[in-house]
C-alpha positions in Angstrom: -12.5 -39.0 71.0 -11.2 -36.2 68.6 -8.5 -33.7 70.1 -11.2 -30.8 69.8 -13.6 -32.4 72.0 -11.1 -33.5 74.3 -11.0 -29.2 74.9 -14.8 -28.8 74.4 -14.9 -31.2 77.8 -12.3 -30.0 80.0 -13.0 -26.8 80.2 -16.5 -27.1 81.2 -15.2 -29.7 83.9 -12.6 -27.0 84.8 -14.9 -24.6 85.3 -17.6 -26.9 87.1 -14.2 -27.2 89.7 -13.3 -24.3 89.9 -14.3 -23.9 93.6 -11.8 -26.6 94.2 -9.1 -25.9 92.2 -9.5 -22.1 93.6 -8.9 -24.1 96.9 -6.1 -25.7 95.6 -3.8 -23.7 93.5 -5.0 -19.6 95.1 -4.1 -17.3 97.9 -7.0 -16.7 100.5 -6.9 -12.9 99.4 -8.6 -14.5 95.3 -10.1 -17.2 96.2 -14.0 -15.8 96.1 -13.0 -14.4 92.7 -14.4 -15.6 89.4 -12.8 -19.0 87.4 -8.7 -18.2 87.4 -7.2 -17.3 84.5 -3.0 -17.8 86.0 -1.2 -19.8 88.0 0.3 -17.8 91.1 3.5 -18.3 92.7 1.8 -18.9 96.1 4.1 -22.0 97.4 7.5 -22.2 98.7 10.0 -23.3 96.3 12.7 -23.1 99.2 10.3 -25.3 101.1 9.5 -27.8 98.0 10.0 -31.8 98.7 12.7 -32.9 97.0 13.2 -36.3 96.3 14.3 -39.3 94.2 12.6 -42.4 93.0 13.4 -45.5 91.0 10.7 -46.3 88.6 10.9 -49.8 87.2 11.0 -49.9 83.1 9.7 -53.5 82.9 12.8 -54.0 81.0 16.5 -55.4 81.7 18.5 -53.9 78.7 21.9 -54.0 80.3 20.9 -57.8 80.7 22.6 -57.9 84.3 19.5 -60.1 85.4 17.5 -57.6 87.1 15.1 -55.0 85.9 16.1 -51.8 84.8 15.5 -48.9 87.0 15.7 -45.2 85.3 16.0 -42.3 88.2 13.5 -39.8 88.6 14.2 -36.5 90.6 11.7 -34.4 91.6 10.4 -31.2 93.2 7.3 -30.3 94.6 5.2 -27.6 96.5 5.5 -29.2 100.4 2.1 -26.8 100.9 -0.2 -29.1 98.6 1.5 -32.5 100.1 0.7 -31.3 103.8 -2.8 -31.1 102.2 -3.2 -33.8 100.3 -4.0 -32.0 96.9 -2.8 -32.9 94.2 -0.8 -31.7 91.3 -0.1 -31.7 87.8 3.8 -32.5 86.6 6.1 -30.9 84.2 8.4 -33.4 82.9 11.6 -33.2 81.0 13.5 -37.1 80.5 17.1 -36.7 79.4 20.2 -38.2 78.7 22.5 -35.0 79.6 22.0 -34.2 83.0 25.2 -36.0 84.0 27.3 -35.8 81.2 26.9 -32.6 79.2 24.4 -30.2 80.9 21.3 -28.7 79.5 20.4 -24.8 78.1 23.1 -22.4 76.8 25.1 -22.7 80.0 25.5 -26.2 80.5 23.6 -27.0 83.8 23.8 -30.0 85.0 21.8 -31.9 88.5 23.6 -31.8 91.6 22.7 -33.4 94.9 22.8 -33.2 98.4 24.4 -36.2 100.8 21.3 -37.5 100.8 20.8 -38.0 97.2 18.0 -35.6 96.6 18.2 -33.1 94.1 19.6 -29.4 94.5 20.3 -28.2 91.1 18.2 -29.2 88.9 19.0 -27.5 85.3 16.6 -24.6 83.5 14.1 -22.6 85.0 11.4 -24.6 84.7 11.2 -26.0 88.8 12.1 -22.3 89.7 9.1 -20.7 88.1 6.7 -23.7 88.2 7.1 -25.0 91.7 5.6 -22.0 93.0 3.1 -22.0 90.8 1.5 -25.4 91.9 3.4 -27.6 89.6 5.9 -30.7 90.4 8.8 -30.4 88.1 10.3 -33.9 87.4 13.8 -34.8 85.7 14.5 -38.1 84.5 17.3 -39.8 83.8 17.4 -41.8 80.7 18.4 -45.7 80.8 21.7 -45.9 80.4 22.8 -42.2 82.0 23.6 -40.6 85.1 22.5 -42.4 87.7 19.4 -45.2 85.6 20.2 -48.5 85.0 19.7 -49.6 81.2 21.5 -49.3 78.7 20.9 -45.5 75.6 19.8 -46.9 72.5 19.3 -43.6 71.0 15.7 -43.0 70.2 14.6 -46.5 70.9 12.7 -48.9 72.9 14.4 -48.7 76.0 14.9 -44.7 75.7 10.9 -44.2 75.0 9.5 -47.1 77.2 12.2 -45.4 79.8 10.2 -42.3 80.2 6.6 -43.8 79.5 7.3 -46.0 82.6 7.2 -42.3 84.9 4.0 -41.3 83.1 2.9 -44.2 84.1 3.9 -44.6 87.7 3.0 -40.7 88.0 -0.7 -42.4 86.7 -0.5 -45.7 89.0 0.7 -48.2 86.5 3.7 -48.7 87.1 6.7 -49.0 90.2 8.9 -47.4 92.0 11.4 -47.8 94.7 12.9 -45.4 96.8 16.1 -46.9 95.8 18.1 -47.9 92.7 18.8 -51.5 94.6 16.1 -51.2 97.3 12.6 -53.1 97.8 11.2 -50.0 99.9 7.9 -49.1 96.7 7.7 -45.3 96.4 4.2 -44.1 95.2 3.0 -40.9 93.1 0.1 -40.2 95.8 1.0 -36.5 95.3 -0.3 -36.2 91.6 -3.4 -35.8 89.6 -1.7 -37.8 86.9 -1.6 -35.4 84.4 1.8 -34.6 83.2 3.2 -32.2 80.2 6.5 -33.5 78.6 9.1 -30.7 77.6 12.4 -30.5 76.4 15.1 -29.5 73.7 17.0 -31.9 70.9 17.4 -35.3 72.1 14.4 -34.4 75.3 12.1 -33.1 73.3 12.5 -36.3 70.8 12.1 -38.6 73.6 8.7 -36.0 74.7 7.8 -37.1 70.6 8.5 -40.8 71.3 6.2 -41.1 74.5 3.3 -39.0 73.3 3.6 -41.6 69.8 2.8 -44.5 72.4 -0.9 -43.2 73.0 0.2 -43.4 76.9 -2.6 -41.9 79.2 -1.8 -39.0 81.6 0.2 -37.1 78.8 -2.0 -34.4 78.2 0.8 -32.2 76.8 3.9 -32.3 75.1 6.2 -29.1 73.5 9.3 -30.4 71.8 12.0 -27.5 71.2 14.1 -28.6 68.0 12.8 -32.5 68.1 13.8 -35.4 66.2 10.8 -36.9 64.5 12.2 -39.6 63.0 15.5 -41.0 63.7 16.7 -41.8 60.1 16.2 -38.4 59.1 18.3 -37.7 61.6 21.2 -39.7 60.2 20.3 -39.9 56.5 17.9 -38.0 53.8 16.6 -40.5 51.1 19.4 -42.6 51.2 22.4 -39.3 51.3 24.3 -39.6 54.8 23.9 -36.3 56.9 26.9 -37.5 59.5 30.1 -39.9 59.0 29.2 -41.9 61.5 25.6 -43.8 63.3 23.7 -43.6 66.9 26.5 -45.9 68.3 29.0 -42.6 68.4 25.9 -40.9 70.0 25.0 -44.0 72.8 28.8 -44.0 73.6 28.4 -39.9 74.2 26.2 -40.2 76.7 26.4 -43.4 78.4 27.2 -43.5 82.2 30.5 -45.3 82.9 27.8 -48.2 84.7 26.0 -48.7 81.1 29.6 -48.5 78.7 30.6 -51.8 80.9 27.2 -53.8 80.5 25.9 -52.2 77.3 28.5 -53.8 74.4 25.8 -55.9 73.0 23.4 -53.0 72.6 25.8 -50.7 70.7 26.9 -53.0 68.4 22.9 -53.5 68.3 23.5 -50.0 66.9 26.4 -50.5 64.4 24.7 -53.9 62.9 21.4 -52.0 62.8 22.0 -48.5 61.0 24.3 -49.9 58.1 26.4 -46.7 56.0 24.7 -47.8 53.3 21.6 -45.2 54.0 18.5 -47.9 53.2 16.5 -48.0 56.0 16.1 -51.4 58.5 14.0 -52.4 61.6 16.3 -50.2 63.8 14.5 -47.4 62.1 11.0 -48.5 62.3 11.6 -48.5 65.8 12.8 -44.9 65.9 10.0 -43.3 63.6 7.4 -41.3 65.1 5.6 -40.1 62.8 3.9 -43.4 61.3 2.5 -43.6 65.1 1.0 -40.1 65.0 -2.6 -41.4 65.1 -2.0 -43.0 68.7 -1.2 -39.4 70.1 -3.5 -38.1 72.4 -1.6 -35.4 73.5 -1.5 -31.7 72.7 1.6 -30.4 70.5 3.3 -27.0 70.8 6.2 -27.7 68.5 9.4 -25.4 68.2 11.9 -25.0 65.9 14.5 -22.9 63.8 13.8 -22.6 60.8 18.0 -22.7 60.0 18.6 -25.4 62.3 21.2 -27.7 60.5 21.5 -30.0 63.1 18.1 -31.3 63.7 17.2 -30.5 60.5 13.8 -29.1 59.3 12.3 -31.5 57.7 11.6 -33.3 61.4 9.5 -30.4 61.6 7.2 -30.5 58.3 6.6 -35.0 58.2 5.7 -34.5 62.5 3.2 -31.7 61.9 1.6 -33.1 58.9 1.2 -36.6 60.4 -0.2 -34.7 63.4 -2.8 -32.5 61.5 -3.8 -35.3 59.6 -4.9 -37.1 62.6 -6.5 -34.1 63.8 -3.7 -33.4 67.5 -4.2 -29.9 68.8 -1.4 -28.0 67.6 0.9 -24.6 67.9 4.3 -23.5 66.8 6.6 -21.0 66.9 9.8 -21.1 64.0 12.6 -18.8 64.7 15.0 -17.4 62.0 17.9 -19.5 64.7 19.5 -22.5 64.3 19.6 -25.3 66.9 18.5 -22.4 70.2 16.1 -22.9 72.9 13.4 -20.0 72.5 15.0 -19.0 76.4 17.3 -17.7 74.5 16.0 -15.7 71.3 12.4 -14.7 72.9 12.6 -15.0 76.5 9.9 -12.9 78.2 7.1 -13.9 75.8 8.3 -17.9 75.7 8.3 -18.1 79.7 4.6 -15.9 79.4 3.6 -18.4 76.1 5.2 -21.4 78.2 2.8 -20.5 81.5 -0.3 -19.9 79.8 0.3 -23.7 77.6 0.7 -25.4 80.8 -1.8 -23.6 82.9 -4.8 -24.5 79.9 -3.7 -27.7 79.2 -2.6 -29.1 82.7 -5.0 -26.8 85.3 -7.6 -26.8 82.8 -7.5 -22.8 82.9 -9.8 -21.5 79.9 -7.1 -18.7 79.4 -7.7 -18.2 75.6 -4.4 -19.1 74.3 -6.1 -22.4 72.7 -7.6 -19.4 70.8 -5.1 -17.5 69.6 -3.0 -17.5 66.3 -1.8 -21.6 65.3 2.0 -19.9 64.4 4.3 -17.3 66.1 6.8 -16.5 63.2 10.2 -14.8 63.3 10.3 -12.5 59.8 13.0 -10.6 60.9 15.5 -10.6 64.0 13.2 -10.0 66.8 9.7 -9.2 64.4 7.2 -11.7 64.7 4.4 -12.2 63.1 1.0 -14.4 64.2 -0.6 -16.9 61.5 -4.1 -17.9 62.4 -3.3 -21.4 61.2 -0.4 -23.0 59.3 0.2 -23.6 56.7 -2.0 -20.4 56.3 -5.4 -21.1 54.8 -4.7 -20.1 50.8 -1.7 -22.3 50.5 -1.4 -24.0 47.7 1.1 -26.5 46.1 2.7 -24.6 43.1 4.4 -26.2 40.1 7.4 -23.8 39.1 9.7 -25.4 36.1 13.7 -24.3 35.4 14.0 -23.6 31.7 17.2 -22.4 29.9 19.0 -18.8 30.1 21.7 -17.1 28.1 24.2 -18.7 29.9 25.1 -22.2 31.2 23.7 -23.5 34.1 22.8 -20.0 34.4 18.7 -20.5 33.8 15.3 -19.2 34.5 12.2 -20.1 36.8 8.8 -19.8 35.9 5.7 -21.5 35.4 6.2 -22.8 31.7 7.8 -26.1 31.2 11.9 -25.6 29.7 13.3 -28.0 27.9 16.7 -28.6 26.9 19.3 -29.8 29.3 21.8 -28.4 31.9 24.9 -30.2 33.1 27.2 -30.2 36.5 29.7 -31.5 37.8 30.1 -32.4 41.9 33.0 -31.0 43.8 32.6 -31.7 47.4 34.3 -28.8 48.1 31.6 -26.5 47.5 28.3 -26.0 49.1 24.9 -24.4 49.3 26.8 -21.2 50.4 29.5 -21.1 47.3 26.5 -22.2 44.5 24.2 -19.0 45.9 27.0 -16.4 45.5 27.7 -17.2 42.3 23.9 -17.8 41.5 24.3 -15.3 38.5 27.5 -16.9 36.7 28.0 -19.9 34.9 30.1 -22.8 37.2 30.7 -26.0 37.3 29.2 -27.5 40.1 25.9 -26.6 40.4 22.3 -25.4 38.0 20.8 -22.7 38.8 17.6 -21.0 37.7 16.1 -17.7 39.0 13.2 -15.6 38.4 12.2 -12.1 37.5 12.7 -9.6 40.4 9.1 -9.9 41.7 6.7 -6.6 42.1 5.0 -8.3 45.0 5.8 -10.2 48.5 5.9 -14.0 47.7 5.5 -15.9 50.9 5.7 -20.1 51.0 4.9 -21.4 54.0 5.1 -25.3 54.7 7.3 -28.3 52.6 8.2 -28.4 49.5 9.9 -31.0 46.8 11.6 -30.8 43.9 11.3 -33.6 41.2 15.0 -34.0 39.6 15.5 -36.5 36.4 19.2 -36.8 35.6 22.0 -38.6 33.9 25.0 -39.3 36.0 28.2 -40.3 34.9 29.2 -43.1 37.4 27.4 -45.6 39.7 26.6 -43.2 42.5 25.8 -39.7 42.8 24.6 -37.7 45.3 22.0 -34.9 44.9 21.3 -31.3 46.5 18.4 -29.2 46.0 18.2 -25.7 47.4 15.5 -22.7 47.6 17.3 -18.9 47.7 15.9 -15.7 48.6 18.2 -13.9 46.4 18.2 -10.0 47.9 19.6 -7.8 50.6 18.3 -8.6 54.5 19.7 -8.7 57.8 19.2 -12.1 59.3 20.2 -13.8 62.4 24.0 -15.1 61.7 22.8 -19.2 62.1 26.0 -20.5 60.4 28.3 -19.2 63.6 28.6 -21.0 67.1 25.9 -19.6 68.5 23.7 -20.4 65.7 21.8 -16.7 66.1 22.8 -15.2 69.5 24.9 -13.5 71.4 25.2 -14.7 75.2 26.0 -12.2 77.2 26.8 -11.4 80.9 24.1 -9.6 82.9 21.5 -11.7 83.6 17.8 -12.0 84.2 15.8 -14.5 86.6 12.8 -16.3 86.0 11.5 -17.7 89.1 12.9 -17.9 93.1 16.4 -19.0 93.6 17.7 -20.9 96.3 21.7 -21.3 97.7 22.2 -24.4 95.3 19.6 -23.9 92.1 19.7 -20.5 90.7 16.5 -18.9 88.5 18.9 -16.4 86.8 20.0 -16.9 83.9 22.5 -14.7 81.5 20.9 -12.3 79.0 20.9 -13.0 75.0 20.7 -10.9 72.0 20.3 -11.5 68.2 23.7 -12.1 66.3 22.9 -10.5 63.1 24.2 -10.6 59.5 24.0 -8.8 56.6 23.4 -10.6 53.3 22.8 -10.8 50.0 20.7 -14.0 49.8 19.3 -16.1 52.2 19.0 -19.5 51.7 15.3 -20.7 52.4 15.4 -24.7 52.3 17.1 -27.8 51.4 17.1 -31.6 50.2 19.4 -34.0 49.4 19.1 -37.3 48.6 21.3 -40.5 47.1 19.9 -41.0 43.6 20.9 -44.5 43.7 17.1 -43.9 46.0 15.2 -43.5 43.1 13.0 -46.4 43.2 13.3 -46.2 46.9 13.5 -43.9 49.6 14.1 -47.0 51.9 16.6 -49.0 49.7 19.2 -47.5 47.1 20.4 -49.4 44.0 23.8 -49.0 42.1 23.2 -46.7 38.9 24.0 -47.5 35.0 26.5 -44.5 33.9 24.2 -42.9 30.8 20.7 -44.0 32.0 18.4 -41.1 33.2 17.3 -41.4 36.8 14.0 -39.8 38.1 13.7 -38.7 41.5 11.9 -36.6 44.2 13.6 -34.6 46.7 12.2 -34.0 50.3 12.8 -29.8 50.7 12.2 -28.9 54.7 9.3 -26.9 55.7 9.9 -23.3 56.2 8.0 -20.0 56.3 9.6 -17.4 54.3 8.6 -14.0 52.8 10.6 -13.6 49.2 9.9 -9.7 49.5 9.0 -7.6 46.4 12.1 -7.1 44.4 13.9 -9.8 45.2 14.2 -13.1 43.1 13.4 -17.0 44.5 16.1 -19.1 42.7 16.3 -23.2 42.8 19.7 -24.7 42.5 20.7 -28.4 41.6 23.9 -29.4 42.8 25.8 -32.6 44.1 27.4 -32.8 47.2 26.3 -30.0 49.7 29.8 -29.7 51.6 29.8 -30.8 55.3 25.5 -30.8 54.9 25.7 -34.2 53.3 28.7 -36.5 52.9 30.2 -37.1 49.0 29.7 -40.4 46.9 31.9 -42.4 46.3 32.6 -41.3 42.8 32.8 -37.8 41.5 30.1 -37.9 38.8 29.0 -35.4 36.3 25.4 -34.9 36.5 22.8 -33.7 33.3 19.5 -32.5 34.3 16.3 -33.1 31.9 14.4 -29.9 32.3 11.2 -30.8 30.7 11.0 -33.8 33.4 12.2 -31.6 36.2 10.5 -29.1 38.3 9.6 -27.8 41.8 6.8 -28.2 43.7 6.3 -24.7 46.2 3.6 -24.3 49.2 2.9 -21.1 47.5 0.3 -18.7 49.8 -2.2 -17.6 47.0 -0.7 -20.1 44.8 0.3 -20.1 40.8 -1.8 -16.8 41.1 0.1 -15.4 43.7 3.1 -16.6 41.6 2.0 -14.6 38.4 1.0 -11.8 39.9 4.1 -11.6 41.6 6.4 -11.9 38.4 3.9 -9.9 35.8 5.6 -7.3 34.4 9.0 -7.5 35.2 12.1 -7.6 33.5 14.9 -9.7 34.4 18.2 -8.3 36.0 21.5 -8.2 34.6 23.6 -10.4 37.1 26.0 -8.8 39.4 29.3 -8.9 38.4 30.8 -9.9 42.0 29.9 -12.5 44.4 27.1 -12.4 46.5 27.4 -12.2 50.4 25.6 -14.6 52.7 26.5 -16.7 56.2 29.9 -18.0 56.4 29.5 -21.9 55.1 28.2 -24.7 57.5 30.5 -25.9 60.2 32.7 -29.0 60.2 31.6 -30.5 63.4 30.0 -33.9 64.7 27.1 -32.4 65.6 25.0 -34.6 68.4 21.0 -33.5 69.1 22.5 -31.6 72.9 20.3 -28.6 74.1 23.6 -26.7 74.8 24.8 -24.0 73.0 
């Protein structure tokens, strides 16, 4: 059954209900009124049940002999129990509630002495539990208080979250226990369940809905892994210094770090430095299972996050179109930010309506409204109807020779000639943009004419590099620049484009232990001179392969075709779109191992743009003008990338 029919149904069967679901989820005073359009906070959340099972993964990772059990708190409306209706779940399965918190101020669970929950972190129980919803938080094997063993993306991460859909559906157990025989059962639920959560959650929400299980109706990954070696590496370039075992030991409970040895050097054998791929990333890659999902997608992202990079974005929502999932998305100018905290109001408004169609069945219109919520400027959205827009096409733009070396041009007429560089992995993305206009050493670039009209791309792009390297490795950078003046939220500083502040704002009822207030953000703004727009890298020891690398022959030209994340970006009239080839983009990919000196071919290399309007759009938006004499001083932009170990955490 195709994902559009899947809607065609419900909602007639919604509507054919609605004298029962008015029953069930409306005060007296609306309950002769016409189909509802909202969920109403009618039920106590003071009152909710809270409680705790142990749902039985079918696994025994830790290998202790008995069968893993992950922990699943949860709160519901005590109102609907006492009645025997049922109702739809909210789920959000992580490995930080223990050890690190979630959302920009760290929350983590808390219980009472009897075990059951009393904080449990965000604002989603506050505002949905009221609202007719059971909110439940699961513990992934291996933390807080699950047996199992974190395997970072895996088979017992995914299968440890499926196993709740599944108990929440009848399929599976549960025990009222960690230890206990005492079977706990999910008579309280219609079954259907929406999967949430940021970074490392919303990956696992990815992972479960790539199993095809039944009962997920619903998923909306915030800044989401959608496959685990892009995570780590980019066509064969390493991203981090170090592999998921580093990220297991981070969030393993001190239970799982005594039984789990076996597992994490699992984890070192399995995700060898040397960048070519291996079984342990099969297992971790979602996106060759798209065509088993049969739940919804509302997908959202930064379009600057460096840490979840955006290319999980652009492969995840491809894979998904092309198997025809219902889809929306909202990309922010941030970098790794829950929407709480760069659009509040209208994600908790977006957030109810998603959940009240696609769980209540609620015919609400939002299924439609515009595919993409876009952030143009700090705080200005704007609504595509689909995305890519419809009049996107694939553009071939060429570099050709300037006046000066490495110093080139951009346009749609094939250069020839060569340009050489040299990589110093002390430089980056940020250094080769300032100095777009002057000849260095360490990078090519090529720019075009100031353009007389708005360029926008919108979706992925690749560049197609052949070069001659010097030595037997070499790494490779390719970068997209907005080259103008613009104010932009400041992504390169800790809060990666806000500003928390100290009043807050609450979003749902509070109780003495579990708070619905929440402190206030604003945009953290900079003012540039260019804005970088996207990125690849890649090994080009990878040429042959983007799953195995080879040595290289010093002196033999190399072909190869760079991965460039998906963005939506407006190059406005008067600015110039530039493409730089570099090496080593400084603490965005990690060096070679030699320092080689790179010469491009620049008849056999080019980029390939998701151009809106296309090589005409292009044309038109170059016609008639006249190239700029380069500035004589640096250009400004974001300070350069952090240095930090960065780990897929929802905390700011």
């Amino acid at each position: 059954m195709s994902k559009r029919m899947r809607f065609t149904i419900w909602r007639p069967l919604a509507t054919a209900a609605a004298g029962a679901l008015l029953a069930a989820f409306l005060s007296p005073a609306t309950a002769n009124a016409a189909a509802p359009r909202e969920s109403r906070p009618v039920y106590s959340y003071e009152n909710a049940i809270r409680e705790a099972v142990w749902v039985d993964t079918g696994l025994d990772h830790d290998r202790d002999g008995k069968g893993d059990r992950v922990a699943v708190d949860i709160v519901r409306p005590r109102e609907t129990a006492a009645q025997g209706r049922k109702v739809p779940v909210i789920m959000d399965a992580s490995p930080y509630y223990s050890c690190c918190g979630r959302g920009n101020e760290g929350q983590k669970k808390t219980y009472d002495a009897n075990g059951d929950v009393v904080q449990m972190p965000l604002f989603y129980d506050n505002y949905f539990v009221p609202r007719g919803y059971a909110f439940v938080g699961v513990d992934l094997a291996g933390t807080n208080r699950s047996d199992g063993c974190v395997d970072v993306g895996g088979r017992s991460d995914i299968l440890s979250a499926k196993a709740v859909v599944d108990w929440l559906n009848g399929r599976a157990k549960a025990y009222t226990t960690r230890t206990g025989t005492t079977k706990a059962t999910a008579t309280w639920t219609n079954g259907r369940t929406g999967m949430i959560g940021k970074s490392w959650d919303g990956t696992i929400a990815n992972g479960v809905a790539a199993t095809g299980v039944e009962g997920l109706k619903t998923i909306v990954p915030i800044s989401a892994i959608s496959s685990w070696y892009d995570y780590y590496f980019q066509q064969g370039a390493p991203l981090y210094d170090s592999g998921p075992h580093w990220l297991s030991d981070y969030v393993d409970s001190p239970d799982a770090r005594a039984k789990c040895g076996a597992v994490q050097q699992m984890l070192v054998d399995g995700a060898p430095r040397s960048g070519d791929w291996t079984p342990l990333w099969t297992e971790r890659d979602y996106v060759k299972d798209a065509r088993k999902v049969r739940a919804s997608v509302f997908l959202i992202h930064g379009m600057q996050d460096l840490n979840v990079r955006m290319k999980h974005v652009g492969q995840w929502w491809d894979a998904l179109a092309k198997n025809g999932v219902e889809r929306k998305i909202w990309l922010s100018q941030t970098g790794h930010v829950d929407p709480f905290d760069f659009r509040r109001a209208e994600w908790v408004d977006t957030l109810h309506r998603w959940f009240d169609h696609e769980l209540l069945g609620y015919d609400n219109g939002i299924d439609r409204e515009p595919m993409a919520d876009i952030e143009r400027h700090p705080d200005q959205w704007v609504t595509s109807k689909a995305w890519p827009p419809r009049g996107t096409d694939t553009t071939t733009l060429r570099p050709a020779k300037g006046t000066q070396a490495g110093v080139g041009t951009l346009g749609l007429s094939k250069g020839k000639g060569t340009e050489t560089f040299t990589d110093d992995p002390q430089h980056g993305e940020t250094d080769w943009a300032a100095h777009i206009d002057r000849p260095t050493p360490d990078k090519a670039g090529f720019v075009t004419k100031p353009l007389t009209r708005d360029l926008r791309l919108s979706g992925s792009s690749e560049v197609t590099v052949t070069a001659t390297p010097t030595t037997s490795t070499a790494h490779l950078s390719a970068v997209l620049v907005d080259l103008g003046p613009d104010t932009i939220r400041d992504y390169a500083t800790s809060g990666e484009g806000i500003t928390t502040l100290t009043d807050r704002t609450c979003w749902g009822v509070s109780t003495t232990g579990d708070s619905a207030c929440f402190k206030e953000t604003k945009a953290k703004t900079a003012d540039v001179d260019y804005t970088v727009v996207s990125r690849g890298w890649a090994d080009l020891g990878n040429y042959a392969s983007d799953r195995k690398g080879e040595p290289l022959t010093p002196g033999k030209a190399y072909t190869i075709t760079l991965d460039l994340a998906a963005t939506d970006h407006v190059v406005p009239a008067g600015h110039r779109l530039a493409l730089i080839v570099a090496g080593t983009d400084k603490d965005l990919i990690d060096p070679p191992s030699t320092t080689p000196t790179l010469t491009l071919d620049l008849a056999r290399t080019k980029a390939r743009l998701p151009l809106v309007g296309g090589a005409l759009a292009f044309a038109r938006a170059t016609a008639g003008s006249v190239s700029a004499a380069p500035e004589a001083t640096p250009l400004d932009g974001v300070t350069a990338p952090r240095t930090i170990h960065r780990i897929p955490e929802g905390g700011q």
